[in-house]
N, C-alpha and C positions, 0 to 999 in steps of 0.2 A: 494596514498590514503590509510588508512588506513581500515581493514578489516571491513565488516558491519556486523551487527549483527543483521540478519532478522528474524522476528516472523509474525505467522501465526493465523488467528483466532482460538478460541480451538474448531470450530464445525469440522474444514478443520485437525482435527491431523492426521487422518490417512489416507486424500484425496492426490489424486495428482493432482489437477486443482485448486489452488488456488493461495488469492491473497494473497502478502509477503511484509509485510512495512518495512523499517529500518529508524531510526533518529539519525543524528549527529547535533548536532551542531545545525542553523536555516534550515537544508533541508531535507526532507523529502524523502527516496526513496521508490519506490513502482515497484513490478513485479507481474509477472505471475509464479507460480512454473514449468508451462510447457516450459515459457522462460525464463530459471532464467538468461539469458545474454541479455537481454532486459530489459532497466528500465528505469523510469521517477525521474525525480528530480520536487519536486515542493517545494514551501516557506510554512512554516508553517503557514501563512494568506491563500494560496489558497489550504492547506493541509484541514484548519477548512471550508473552502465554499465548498469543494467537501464533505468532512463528513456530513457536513449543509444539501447538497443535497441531500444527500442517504436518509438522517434520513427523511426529506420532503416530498420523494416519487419524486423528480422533472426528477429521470431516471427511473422509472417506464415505461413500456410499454406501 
């Protein structure tokens, strides 16, 4: 697998607890900075329904 090239939101530049997306191709990786060997693959259709849901509020407290 070729190397990812992961970015961070620009609020998290100088945090150490965030989250870290990388995109190849159709899949999407996503971590934690505190587990950067820990990571999710998801498809770019459930990449846009999880962003769908944030912007919603639908993981709100």
């Amino acid at each position: 697998m070729e190397p990812l090239n992961w970015t961070r939101p620009s609020a998290c530049a100088d945090a150490t607890n965030c989250p870290e997306v990388a995109i190849t191709g159709d899949t999407v990786h996503i971590r934690s900075s505190l587990l950067p060997s820990s990571t999710a693959q998801l498809t770019l259709s459930e990449w846009r329904s999880l962003l769908a849901g944030v912007r919603n509020g639908e993981f709100d407290a």
